[in-house]
C-alpha positions in Angstrom: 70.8 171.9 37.1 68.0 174.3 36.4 67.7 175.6 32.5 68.6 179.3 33.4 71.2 178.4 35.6 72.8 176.4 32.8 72.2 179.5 30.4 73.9 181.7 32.4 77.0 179.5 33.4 77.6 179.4 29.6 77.7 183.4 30.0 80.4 183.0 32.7 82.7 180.5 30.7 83.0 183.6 28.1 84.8 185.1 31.0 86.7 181.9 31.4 84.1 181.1 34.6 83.0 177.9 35.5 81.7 176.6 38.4 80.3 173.1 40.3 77.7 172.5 41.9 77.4 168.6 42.0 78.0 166.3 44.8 78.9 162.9 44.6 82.0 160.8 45.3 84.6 158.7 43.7 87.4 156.0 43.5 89.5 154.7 40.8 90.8 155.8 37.7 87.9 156.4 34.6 90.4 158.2 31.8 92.8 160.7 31.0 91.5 164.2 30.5 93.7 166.3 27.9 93.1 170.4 29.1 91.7 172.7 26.7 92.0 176.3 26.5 90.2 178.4 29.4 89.3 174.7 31.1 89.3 175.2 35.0 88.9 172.9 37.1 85.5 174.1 38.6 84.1 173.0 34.8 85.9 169.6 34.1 84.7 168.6 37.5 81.3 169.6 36.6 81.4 167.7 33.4 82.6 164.6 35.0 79.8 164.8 37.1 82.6 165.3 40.5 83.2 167.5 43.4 86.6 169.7 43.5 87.5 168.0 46.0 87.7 164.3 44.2 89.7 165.8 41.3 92.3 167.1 43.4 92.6 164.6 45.4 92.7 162.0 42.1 95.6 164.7 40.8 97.4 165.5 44.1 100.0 168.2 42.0 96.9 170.5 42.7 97.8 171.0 45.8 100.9 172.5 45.2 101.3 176.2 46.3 101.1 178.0 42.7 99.4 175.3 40.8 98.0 176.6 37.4 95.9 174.4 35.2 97.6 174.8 31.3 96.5 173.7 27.8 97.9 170.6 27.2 98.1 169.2 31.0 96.5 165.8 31.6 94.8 164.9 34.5 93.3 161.8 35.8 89.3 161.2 35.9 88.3 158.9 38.6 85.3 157.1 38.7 82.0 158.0 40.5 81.3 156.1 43.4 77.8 154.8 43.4 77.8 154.2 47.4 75.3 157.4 48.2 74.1 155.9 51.3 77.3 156.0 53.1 77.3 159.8 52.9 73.6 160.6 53.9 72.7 162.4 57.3 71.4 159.3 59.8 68.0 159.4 59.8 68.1 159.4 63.6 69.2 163.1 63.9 66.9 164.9 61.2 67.2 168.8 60.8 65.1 170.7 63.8 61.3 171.8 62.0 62.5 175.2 62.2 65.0 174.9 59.2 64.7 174.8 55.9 66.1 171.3 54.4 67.3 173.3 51.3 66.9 176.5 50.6 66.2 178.6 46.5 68.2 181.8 45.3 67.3 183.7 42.6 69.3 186.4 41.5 68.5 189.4 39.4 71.2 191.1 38.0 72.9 192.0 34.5 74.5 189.5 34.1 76.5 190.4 30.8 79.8 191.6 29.1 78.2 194.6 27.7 79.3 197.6 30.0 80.9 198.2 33.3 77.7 196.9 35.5 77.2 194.2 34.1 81.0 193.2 34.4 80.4 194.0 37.9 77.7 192.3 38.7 79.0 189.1 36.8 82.0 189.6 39.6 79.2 190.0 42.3 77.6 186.6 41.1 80.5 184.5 40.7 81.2 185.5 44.9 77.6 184.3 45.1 78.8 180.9 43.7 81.4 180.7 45.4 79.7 181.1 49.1 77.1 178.4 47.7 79.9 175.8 46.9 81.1 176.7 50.6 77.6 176.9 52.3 77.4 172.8 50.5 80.1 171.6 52.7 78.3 172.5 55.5 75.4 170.0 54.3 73.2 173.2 53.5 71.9 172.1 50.0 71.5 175.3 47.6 69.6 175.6 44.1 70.5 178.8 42.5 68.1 180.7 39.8 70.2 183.7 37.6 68.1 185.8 35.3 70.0 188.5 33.1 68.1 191.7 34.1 69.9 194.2 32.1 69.0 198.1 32.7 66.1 198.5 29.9 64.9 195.0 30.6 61.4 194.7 31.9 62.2 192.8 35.4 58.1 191.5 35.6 58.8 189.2 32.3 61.6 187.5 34.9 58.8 187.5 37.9 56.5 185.7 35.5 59.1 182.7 35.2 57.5 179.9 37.1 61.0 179.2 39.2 60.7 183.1 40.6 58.0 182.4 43.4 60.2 179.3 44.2 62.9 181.2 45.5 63.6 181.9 49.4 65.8 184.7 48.5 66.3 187.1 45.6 69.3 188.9 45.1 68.7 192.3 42.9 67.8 194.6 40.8 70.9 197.1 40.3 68.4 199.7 39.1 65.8 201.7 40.7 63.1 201.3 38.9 63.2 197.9 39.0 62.7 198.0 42.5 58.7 198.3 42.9 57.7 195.2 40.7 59.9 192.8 42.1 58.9 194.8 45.9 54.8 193.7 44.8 56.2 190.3 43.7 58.2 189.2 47.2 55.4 190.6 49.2 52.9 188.2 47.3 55.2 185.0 47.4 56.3 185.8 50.9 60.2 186.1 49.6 62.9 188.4 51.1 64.9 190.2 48.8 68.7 191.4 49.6 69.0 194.8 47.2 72.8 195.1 47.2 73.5 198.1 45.8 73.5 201.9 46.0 69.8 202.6 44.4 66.6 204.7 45.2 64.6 202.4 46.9 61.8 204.0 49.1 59.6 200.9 48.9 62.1 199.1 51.8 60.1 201.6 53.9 56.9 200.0 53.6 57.9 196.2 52.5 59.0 194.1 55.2 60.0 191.8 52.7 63.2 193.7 51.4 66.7 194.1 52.8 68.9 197.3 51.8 72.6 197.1 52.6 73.7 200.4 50.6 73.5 203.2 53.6 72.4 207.2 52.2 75.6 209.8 52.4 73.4 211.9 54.8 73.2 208.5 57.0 76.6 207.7 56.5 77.9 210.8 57.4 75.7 211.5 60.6 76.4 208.2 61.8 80.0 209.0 61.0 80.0 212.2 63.0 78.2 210.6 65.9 81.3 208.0 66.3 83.3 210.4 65.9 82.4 213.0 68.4 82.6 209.6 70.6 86.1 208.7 69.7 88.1 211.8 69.5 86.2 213.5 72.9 88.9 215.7 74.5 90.8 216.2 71.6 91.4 219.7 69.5 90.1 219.0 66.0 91.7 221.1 63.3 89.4 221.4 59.8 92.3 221.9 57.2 90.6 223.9 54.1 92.4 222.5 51.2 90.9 224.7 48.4 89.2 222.4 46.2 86.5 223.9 44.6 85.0 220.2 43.6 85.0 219.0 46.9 81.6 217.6 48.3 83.5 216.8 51.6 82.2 220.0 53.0 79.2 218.7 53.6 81.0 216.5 55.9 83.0 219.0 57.8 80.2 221.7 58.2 78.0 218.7 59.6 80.7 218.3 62.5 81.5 221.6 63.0 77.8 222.6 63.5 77.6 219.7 66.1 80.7 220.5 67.8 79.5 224.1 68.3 76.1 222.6 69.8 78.1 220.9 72.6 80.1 223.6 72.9 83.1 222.2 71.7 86.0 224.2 70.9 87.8 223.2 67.1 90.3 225.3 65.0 90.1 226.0 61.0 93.3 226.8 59.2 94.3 226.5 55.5 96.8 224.4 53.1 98.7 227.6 52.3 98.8 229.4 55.2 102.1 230.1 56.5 103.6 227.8 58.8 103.3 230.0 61.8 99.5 230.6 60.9 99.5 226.7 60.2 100.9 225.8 63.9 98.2 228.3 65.7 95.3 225.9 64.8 97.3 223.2 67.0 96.8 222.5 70.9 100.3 222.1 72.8 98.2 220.3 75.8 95.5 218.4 74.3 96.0 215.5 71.6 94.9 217.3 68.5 92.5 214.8 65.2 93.2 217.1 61.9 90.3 216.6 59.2 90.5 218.0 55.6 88.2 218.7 53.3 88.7 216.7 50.4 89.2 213.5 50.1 91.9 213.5 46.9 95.3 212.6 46.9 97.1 215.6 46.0 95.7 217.5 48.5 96.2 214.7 51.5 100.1 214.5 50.4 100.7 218.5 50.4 98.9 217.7 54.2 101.1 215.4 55.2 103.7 217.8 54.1 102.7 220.3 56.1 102.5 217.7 59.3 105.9 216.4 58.5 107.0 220.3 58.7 105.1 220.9 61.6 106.0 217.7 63.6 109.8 218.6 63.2 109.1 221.7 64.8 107.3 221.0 67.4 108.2 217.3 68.3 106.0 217.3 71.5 102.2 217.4 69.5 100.0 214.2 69.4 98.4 214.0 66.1 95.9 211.7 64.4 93.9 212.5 61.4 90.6 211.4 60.3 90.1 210.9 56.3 88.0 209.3 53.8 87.0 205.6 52.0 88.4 207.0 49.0 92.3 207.3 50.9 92.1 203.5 51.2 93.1 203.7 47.6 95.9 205.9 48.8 97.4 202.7 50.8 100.4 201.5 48.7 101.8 204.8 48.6 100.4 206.6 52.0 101.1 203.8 54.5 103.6 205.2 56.2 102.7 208.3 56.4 99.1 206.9 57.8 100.8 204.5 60.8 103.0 208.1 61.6 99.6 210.0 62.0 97.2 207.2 63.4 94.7 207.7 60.5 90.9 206.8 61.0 89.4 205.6 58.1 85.5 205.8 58.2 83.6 202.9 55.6 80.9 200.2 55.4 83.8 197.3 54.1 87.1 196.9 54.7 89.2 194.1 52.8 92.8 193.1 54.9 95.3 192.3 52.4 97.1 190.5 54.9 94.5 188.3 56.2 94.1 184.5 56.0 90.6 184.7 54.8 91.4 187.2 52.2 94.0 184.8 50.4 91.9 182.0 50.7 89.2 183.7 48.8 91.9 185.5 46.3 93.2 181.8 45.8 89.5 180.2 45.2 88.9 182.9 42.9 91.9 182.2 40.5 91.2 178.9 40.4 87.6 179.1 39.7 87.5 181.6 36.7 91.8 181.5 35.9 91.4 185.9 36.7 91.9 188.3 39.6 89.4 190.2 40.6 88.7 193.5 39.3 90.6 196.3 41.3 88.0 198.2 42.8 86.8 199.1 46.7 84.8 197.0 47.1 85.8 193.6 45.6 82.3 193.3 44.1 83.1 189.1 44.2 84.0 189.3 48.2 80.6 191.5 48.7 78.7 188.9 46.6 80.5 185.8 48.9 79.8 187.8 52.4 75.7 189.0 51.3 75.2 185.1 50.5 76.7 183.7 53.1 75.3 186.1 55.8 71.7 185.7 54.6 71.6 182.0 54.0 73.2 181.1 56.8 70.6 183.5 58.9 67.5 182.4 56.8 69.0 178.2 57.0 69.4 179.0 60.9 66.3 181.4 61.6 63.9 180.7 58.4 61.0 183.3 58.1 61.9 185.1 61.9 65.4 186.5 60.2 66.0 189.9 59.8 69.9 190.8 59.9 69.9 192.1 63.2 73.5 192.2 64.8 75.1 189.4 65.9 72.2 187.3 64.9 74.2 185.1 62.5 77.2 184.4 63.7 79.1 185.0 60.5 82.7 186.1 60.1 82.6 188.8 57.2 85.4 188.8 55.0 85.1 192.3 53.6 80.8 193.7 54.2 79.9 193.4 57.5 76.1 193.7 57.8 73.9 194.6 60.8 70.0 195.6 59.7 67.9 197.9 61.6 64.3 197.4 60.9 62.5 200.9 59.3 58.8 201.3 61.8 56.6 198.3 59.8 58.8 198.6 56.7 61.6 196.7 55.7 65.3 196.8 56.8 68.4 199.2 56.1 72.1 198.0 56.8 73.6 200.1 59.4 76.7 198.6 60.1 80.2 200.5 60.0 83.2 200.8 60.7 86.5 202.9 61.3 90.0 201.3 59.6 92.7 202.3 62.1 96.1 202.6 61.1 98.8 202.4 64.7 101.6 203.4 64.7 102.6 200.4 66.1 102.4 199.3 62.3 99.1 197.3 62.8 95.6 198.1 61.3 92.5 197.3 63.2 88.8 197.5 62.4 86.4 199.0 64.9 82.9 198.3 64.0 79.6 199.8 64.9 
């Protein structure tokens, strides 16, 4: 295990993280292990020199649904099992010269308990980990570098660390200025770098070395409109002014209705507290009708629906959907309802299914790797960690120097991000995958991504 990423797995267990990264395999019973406080089982695994997988099955109560490792529990440690040829690849069917045996990541993030990005990006990194450990069981062998590149650090004293120019990918910096150094660096050492995260970065348009997922709000909205104009073609669309004066959503609506007016494309404008009368003139009869407001808080939206409800009762024969915001996928636990009754469309780069298989597996691995949830915030920053490593490992293992991101050139299922890069004329690569969360009426949510 390298020296840093010792250091920094030390870091974690203060947040009651450990993790494993050690392969080998066992039989037999070596001692009785008494749990102390914040153990998991990630770390006694990794001090026994074991996978997960041999502890459990040496302690078969882990499997139970609910199982919670406790101060005081005892659990067998089995031996190691010194038969390492009888798990080796044949040497008959060695990996095509096209793919890397193994493969380095360094990541370069703050990495600390200090303030809210750094608890973030410790989040991020443990969902880094945790796609590694998964990535191993598909034979792909990992060796992870972590550096602790806080905001006022100077990010070329980590560059200058011999491991750096080992790496195949590096994951980071969170902060702009950061950006250029580490931009020189992977240009020099031919290494790409994922930057994960919302920052000024204008070098990805002249570095074919980086990769940025976080998409502009001028891109984000103008590929919004353009899906949108697609999807709702033939309906009336209704702009709801909701009278908040710190609403930057306007930006948004003003966007659409200058391009509606450029196809000639008739749409109403009415207001929260215009009288219902006033309120029903802005709706087509005939035509299906897709009301947008603008703002995206909740008071607003639930005087909206409100107003709908009102509106609906009177006039039981008008097809509404509405079209809203990232931000009303916070809304969920209490707005469901009300978004299945109005087909909602939710435009956004991510979109985490509560219901899912996938989701509870990775909830579940979570728990038991660091004994927390994860923070509640869109996005889980440890899901976006888990679907950035797995999407670019898996493309640089399958694809080696040629990868770039494009769509469907992976092959990977994302849990929560899913990424699609568009290369910028000789420069780098921008993520411009998205989506629109769907909410039937039917009482089923589907994702339609672009």
């Amino acid at each position: 295990m390298k020296r840093l990423l010792r250091y920094f797995l030390v870091i974690l267990m203060l947040f009651g993280a450990s993790f494993s990264l050690m392969a080998q395999s066992t039989s037999k019973v070596r001692e009785m292990h008494k749990v102390k406080k914040k153990e998991t089982i990630f770390g006694i695994a990794r001090e026994y020199g074991l996978t997960i997988q041999q502890l459990i099955n040496a302690n078969p109560e882990m499997n139970n649904p609910g199982y919670e490792l406790k101060k005081g529990d005892f659990i067998v440690i089995p031996y190691p099992d010194t038969k390492p040829a009888e798990t080796k690849t044949p040497a008959a069917t060695p990996q095509p010269a096209s793919k890397p045996k193994s493969l380095s990541v360094g990541v370069m993030l703050p990495l600390h308990d200090e303030n809210g990005d750094g608890r973030r990006m410790v989040e991020y990194y443990r969902g880094v980990l945790m796609a590694i450990d998964s990535l191993k069981h598909t034979g792909l062998s990992v060796d992870v570098y972590a550096w602790n590149v806080a905001e006022e650090a100077n990010i070329s004293k980590f560059l200058n660390d011999k491991n750096a120019s080992k790496c195949d990918l590096i994951i980071g910096p969170l902060y702009s200025k950061q950006v250029p150094p580490l931009a020189k660096f992977a240009e020099q050492h031919d290494i790409k770098v994922l930057i994960p995260f919302s920052i000024q970065a204008p070098d990805v348009f002249s570095n074919s070395h980086l990769f940025q997922v976080y998409q502009s709000p001028a891109d984000f909205n103008e590929s919004t409109i353009n899906h949108f104009l697609k999807r709702f073609e033939g309906y009336n669309t209704v702009i709801i002014d909701c009278n908040d004066t710190t609403s930057k959503k306007g930006i948004f609506t003003f966007g659409l209705r200058r391009r509606l007016e450029t196809m000639g494309r008739e749409y109403n404008v009415t207001n929260l507290k215009s009288s219902e009368a006033y309120f029903a003139k802005a709706f087509s009869k005939t035509l299906p009708n897709v009301v947008i407001l603008n703002t995206g808080r909740s008071p607003e939206l639930n005087l909206a629906f409100a107003k709908l409800n009102n509106l609906t009762m009177n006039n039981p024969g008008l097809q509404i959907s509405m079209f809203g915001y990232t931000e009303w996928m916070l809304y969920t636990k209490y707005d469901i309802d009300n978004f299945y009754k109005y087909n909602v469309y939710i435009p956004s780069s991510f979109y985490l299914n509560p219901l899912s298989a996938a989701t509870e597996r990775i909830n579940t691995k979570y728990r038991w790797n660091f004994h927390a949830d994860m923070m509640q915030a869109l996005p889980r920053f440890a899901v976006t960690g888990f679907d950035h490593t797995m999407f670019f490992l898996k493309g640089i293992y399958q694809q080696g120097k040629s990868f770039t991101g494009a769509a469907g050139s992976v092959g990977y299922i994302p849990v929560q991000t899913p990424l699609k890069f568009e290369r910028i004329a000789n420069g780098g690569y921008l993520n411009k995958s998205m989506l629109f969360v769907h909410y039937k009426p039917t009482h089923q949510i589907e994702t339609i991504t672009y």
